[in-house]
C-alpha positions as CSV (number, residue, x, y, z in Angstrom):
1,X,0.0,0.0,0.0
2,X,1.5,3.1,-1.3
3,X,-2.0,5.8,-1.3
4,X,-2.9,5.6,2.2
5,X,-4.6,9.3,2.0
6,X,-5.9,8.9,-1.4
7,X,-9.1,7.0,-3.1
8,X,-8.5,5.0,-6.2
9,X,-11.6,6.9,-7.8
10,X,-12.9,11.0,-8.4
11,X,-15.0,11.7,-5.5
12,X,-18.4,12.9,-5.9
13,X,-19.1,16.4,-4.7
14,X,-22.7,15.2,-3.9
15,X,-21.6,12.5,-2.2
16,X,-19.8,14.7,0.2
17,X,-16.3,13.2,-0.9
18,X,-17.3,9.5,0.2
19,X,-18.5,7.8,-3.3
20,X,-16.8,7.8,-6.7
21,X,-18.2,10.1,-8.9
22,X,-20.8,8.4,-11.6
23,X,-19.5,7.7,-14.9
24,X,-15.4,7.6,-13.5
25,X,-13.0,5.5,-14.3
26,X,-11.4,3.8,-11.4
27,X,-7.3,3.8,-11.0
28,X,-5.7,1.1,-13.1
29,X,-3.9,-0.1,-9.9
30,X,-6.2,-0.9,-7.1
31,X,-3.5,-3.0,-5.2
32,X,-1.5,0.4,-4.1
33,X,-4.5,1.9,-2.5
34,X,-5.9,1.3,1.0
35,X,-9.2,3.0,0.0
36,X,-11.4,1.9,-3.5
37,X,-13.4,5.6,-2.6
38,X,-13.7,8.0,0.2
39,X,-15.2,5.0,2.7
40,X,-14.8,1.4,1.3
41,X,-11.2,-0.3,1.6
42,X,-9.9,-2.4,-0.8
43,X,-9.3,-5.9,-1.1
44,X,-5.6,-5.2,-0.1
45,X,-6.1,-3.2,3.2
46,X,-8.3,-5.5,3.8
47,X,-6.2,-8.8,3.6
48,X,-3.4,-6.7,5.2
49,X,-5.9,-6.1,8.5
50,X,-7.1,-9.5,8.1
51,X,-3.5,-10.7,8.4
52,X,-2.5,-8.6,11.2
53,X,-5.3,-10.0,13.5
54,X,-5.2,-13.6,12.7
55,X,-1.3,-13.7,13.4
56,X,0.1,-10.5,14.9
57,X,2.4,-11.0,18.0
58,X,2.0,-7.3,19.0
59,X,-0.5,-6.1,21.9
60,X,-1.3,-2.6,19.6
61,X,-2.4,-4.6,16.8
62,X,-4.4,-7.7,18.2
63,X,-5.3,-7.6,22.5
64,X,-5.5,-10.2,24.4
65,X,-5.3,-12.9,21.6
66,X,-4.7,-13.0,18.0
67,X,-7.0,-15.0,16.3
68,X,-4.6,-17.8,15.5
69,X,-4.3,-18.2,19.5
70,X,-7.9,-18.1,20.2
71,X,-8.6,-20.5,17.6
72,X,-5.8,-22.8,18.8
73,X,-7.1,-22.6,22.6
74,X,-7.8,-26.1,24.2
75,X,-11.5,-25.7,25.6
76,X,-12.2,-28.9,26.1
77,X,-13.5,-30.0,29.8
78,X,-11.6,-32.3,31.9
């Protein structure tokens, strides 16, 4: 991700800068972008967020567990 204060799209003045603006073309390179328009991430901040909670080791990022852990928990009764 390169455009993190960017969107991929024109904003639409009647959308408040939040939508693409009707009839736009989109930016050929959606993968550098963390946002498609002024709201919705892409697919690529999205798999980068996914990733960070299923495995991050860091308390900022994923507290108390990372998915991975809680996933992994033994919960089975003795």
């Amino acid at each position: 991700l390169m455009e993190l204060n960017a969107s991929c799209c024109f904003l639409s003045e009647s959308s408040e800068g939040r939508l693409c603006a009707e009839g736009t073309e989109p930016c050929p390179d959606r993968s550098i972008y963390a946002y498609y328009d002024g709201f919705h991430p892409t697919e690529k901040l999205c798999m980068h967020l996914a990733t960070k909670a299923y495995s991050s080791g860091l308390q900022s990022e994923a507290y108390p567990f990372n998915v991975e852990a809680l996933a992994n928990l033994n919960t089975s009764v003795m």
